[in-house]
N, C-alpha and C positions, 0 to 999 in steps of 0.2 A: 482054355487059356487062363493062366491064373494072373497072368499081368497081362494089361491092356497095351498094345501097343502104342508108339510114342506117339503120334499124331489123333489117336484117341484115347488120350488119358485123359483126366482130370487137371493133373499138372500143365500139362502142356496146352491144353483148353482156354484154362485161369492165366496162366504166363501171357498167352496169346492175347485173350481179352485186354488183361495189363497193357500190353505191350500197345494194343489197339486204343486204347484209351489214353495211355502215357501218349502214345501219337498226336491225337486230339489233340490232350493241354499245350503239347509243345504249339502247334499248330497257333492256340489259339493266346499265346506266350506270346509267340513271334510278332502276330500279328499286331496286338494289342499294344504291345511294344512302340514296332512302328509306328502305328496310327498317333499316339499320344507323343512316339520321339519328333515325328514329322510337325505335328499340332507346335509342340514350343520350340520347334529349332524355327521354323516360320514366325509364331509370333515373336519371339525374340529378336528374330533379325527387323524383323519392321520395328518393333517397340525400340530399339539400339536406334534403328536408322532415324524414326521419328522425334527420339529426345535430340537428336542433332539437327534436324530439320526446323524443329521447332527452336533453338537454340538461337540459331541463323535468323529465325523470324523476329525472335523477340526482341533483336539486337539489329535489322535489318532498316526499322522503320525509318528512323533517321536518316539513314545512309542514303536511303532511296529516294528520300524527297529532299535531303539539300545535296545529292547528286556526288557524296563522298563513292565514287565506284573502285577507289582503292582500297577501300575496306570491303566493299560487298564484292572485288577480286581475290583479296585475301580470305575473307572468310569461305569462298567458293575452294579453292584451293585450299584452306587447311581442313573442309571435312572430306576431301578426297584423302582426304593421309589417312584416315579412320580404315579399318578392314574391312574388306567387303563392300565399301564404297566406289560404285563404279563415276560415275560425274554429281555434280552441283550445279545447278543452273538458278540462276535469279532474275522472274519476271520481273518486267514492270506493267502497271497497269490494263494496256493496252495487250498484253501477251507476248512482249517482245521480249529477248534474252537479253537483258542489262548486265549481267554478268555471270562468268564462267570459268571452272577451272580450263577450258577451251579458249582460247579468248577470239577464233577463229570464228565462234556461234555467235558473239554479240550481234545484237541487230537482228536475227534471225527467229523466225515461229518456229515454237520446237514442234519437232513429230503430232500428227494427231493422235488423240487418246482411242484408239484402236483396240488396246488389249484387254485384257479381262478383269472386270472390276472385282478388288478380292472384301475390300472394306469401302465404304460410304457413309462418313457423317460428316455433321457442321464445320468439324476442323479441320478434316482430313480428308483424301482420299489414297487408298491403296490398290495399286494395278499390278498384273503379270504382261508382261509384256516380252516380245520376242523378234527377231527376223531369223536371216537361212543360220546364220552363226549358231546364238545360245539366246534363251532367255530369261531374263533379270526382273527387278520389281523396282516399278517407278513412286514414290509418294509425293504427296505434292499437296503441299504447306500451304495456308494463304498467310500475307503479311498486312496484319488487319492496324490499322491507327487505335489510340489508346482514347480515343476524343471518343466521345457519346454520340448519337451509336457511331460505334467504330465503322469505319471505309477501311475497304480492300481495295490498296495501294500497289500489289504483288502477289506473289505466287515463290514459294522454293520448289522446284523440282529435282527431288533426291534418287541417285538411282542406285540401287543394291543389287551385289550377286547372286545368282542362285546357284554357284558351284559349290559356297560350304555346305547349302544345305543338303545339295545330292551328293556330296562328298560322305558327309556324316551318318545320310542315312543308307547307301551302298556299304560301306564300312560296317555298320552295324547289322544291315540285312546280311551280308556275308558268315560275320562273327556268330550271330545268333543262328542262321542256319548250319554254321559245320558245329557250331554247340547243339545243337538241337538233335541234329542225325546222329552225333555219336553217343547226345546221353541216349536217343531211343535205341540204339543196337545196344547200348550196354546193361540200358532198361529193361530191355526183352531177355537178357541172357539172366540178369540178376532178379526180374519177378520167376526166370523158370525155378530161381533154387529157395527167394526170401522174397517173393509176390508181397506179403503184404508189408516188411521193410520198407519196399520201394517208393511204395504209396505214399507214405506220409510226406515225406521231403517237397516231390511234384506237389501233390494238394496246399501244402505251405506256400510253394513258390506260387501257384495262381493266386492262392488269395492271395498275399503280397502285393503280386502285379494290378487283379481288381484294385484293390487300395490305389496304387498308385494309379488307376485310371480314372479315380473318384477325384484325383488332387491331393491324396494322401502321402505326401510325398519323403517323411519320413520314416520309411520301413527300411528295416534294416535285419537279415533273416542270417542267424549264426551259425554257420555250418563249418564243420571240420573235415569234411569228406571231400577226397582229392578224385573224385570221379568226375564225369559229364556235368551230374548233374550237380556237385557241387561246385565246377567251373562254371554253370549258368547261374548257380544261386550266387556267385560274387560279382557275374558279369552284371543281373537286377541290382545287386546293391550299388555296385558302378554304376549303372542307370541311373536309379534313386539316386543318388550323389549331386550326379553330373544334371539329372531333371528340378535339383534342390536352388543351382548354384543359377540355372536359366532361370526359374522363377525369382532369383533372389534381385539378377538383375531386370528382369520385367519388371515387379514393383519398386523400383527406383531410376527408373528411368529417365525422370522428372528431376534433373540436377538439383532444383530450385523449393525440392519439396523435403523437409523431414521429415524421421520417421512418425516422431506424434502425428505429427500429420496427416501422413499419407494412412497410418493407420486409421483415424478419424473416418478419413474420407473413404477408406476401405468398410468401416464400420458403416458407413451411413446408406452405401450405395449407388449414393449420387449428390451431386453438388451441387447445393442453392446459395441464390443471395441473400444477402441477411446480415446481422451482426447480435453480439451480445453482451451486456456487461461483464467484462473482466477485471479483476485485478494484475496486473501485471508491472512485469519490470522489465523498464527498455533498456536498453544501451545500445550509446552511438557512438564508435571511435571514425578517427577519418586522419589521415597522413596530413602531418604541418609542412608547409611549404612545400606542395609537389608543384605548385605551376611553376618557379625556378625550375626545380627538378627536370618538370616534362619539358622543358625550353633548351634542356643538355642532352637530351636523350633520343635517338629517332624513333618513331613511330612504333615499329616492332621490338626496339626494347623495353617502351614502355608498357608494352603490352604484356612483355615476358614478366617484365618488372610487375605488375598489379595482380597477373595469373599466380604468380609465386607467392605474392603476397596476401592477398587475397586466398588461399589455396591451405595456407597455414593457420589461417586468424580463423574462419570458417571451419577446420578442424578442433581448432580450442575449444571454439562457438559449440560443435555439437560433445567433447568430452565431457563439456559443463552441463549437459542436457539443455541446452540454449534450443533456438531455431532460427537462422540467418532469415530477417523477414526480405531484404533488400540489398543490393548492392547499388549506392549510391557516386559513381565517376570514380575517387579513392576513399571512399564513406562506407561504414558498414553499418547496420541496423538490423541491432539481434534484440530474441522477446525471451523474455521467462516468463514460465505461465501461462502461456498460448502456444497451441490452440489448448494442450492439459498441463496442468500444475503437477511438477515432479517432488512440489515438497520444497520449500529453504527460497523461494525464488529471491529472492533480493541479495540472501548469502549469493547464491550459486552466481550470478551476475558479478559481484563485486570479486567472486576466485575468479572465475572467469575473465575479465577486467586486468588484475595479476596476472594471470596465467599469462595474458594474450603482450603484455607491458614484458616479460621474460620471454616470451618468445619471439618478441622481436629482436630482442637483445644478440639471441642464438641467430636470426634471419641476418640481422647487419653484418655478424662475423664472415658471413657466409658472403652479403656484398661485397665485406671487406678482401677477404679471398679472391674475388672475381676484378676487382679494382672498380665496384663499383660505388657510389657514393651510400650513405646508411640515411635510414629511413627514421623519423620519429612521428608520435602519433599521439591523440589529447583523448578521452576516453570519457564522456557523460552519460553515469545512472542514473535514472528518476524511479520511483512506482507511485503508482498511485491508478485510479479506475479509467477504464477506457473504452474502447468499443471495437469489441473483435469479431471478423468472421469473413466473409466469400465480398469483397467489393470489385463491383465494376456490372457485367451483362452476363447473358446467359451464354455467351459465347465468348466471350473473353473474362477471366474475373484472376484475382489473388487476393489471397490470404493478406490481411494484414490489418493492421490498427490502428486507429484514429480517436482523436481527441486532446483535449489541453496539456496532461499527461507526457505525451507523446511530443509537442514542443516543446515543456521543460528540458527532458532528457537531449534533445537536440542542441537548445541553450548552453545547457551547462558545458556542451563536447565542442562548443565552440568558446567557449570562457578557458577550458581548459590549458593548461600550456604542453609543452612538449617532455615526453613519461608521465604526465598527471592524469590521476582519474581522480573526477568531482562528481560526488552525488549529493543528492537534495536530502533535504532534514525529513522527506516520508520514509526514503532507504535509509539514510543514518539511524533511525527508532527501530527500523524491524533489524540490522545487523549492529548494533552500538556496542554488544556482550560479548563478540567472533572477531570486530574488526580494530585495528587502530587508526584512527584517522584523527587530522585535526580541524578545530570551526578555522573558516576563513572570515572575513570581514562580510556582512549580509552583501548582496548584488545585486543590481536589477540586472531583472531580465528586460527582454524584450516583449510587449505585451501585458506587462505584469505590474501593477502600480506602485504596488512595495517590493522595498527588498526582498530577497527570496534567502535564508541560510545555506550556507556554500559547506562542503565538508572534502576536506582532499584526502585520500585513503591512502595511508603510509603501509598497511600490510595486514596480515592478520595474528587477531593476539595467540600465543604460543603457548601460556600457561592454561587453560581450556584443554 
């Protein structure tokens, strides 16, 4: 026999192998997939559910203890409007439902905690929980007091679906296995003629996928081939995408946190208290005359009213490289220079400052369109050394700065009048060459024996 028949050749041997092994990777593609799609479609939805949770908490204390429960109604009902939010419940101390997007449960002990505990720490806790219907995942917040040491006054209990996540991941189980069986029939027919062709593309794609099981999540593998296997080499890069955009909202899930920040705090791996000397530049703007304002307004538009506002000025905040330290009732308090120095901090304050002074300008057209009345706002820079870093407990703490500093720049944004920004003679020295401003007449401050020099910033100079 001078040729081997087909089922004992060489060819058909090595194709087989191939074919057996190309099997494997898919196998362990599919799988791999899964396990890591499942890992952040889960943590994602808790990390989404618990920046809301916690949201509610932070803005809860109040309400609960002088008994505002048409805020802790509203706020029950507007994070049921979130996706994948199934109820809002707000204990109060004793375990009882003070408020609910139900309002039918007030009064009532909710459910016992029966189901399966998926996280447990200090802040938090994360259940799967279920009856004969579907089952959902409960978290459940405590609403702790700001007072030393903090008392647990409440509980939010948040509940989330579990159908995106079996939605997303049946969907992709599906997709990845009809990809999978036709690149393997097509695998098997294309190693019987170009076996070792075939090879390379698969081996690319597992490493790939490894990477992306490491956390690698920028891979991105360039193929032009309109077969199987180059439909699953776009569908990994659609994964990597789509696993890019879920990490991107896990770490920010902290409304309250910039990115310096949160990088920081990423870098360090854990969060102490502490502080340290900084240089920094504060500024404080805050809306003139809104308690007239709020005495025209009902409840929920002033709320609409400060979210918008608020929503715009906190954007300037971070294109300036700022970081909003606080929201103060209609007060804002942004840092340069902390927690890192991007370089120019006193400039980037006083554009910022501008910026925010012109974007109101743009926000009133927009009252002005709605028929509603326009906003004006006083705007005080200071720099000078401070003390930054983690205040408060091991269980409750924020970011932020303290010292003399830090009430100048408060001073002067209450000195300010209505479009003025006023900074102190430490920022008018580090920006005097960028900026135009004029002296005012010296001031006291409050707290302060002497006059302090005033500077009102007309703009920045042009010819530079």
């Amino acid at each position: 026999m001078t040729r081997p028949g087909l089922f004992s050749s060489l060819r058909f041997k090595f194709a087989l192998l191939l074919a057996l092994f190309s099997g494997l990777l898919m196998v362990l593609v599919v799988l791999t997939l899964e396990q890591n799609f499942r890992k952040s479609l889960l943590r994602e939805n808790l990390d989404k559910g618990l920046g809301i949770a916690r949201a509610i908490a932070f803005n809860a204390e109040d309400p609960l203890l002088t008994g505002d429960d048409l805020y802790l109604f509203s706020a029950a009902r507007n994070a049921t409007k979130s996706p994948g939010v199934l109820y809002a419940r707000i204990l109060d101390r004793d375990g009882s439902i003070r408020a609910a997007d139900d309002v039918h449960l007030v009064g009532q002990k909710p459910a016992a905690d029966n189901g399966e505990i998926l996280v447990q720490r200090k802040g938090f806790r994360a259940l799967r929980r279920h009856d004969e219907h579907e089952s959902w995942y409960e978290l459940q917040v405590p609403i702790l007091t700001v007072a030393e040491p903090p008392v647990r006054i409440g509980s939010i209990h948040l509940g989330l679906s579990s159908r995106p996540i079996r939605h997303d991941i049946l969907t992709m189980r599906k997709r990845l296995a009809t990809l999978a069986l036709g690149a393997l029939l097509a695998g098997g027919l294309a190693a019987y003629l170009l076996a070792g062709i075939a090879v390379r593309p698969v081996l690319g794609l597992v490493e790939a996928v490894r990477k992306i099981g490491r956390g690698e999540l920028d891979q991105h593998i360039e193929t032009s081939r309109r077969d199987e296997i180059g439909i699953l080499t776009r569908a990994v890069n659609d994964m990597a995408g789509s696993l890019r955009e879920k990490e991107f909202l896990r770490s920010t899930f902290e409304r309250y946190m910039s990115k310096p920040l949160s990088d920081v705090l990423l870098e360090q791996g854990q969060v102490e208290l502490g502080g340290e000397e900084k240089t920094v530049t504060i500024l404080f703007a805050d809306i003139r005359r809104f308690t007239p304002l709020a005495e025209q307004l009902d409840p929920s538009a002033i709320v609409e009213l400060l979210n918008a506002f608020f929503s715009s000025m906190i954007e300037v905040v971070g294109e300036n490289g700022g970081m909003v330290d606080k929201l103060m009732g209609d007060a804002i308090m942004a840092l340069f220079g902390a927690p890192v120095s991007l370089g120019e901090d006193p400039l980037r304050a006083v554009q910022c400052a501008l910026d925010m002074q012109r974007t109101l300008v743009a926000f009133n057209e927009q009252q002005k369109a709605r028929g509603l009345p326009p906003l004006q706002m006083g705007i005080g820079i200071n720099t000078g050394t401070v003390i930054a870093g983690n205040i408060g407990s091991t269980s409750r703490m924020e970011y932020t700065v303290i010292g003399d500093n830090v009430n100048i720049a408060a001073r002067l944004q209450g000195l300010a009048g209505a479009g003025e920004i006023l900074i102190s003679e430490a920022t008018w020295r580090e920006v005097e060459e960028r900026v135009e401003a004029e002296a005012l007449p010296p001031m006291r401050l409050k707290g302060k024996n002497q006059p302090v020099a005033v500077y009102r910033v007309t703009g920045l100079r042009l010819d530079l």
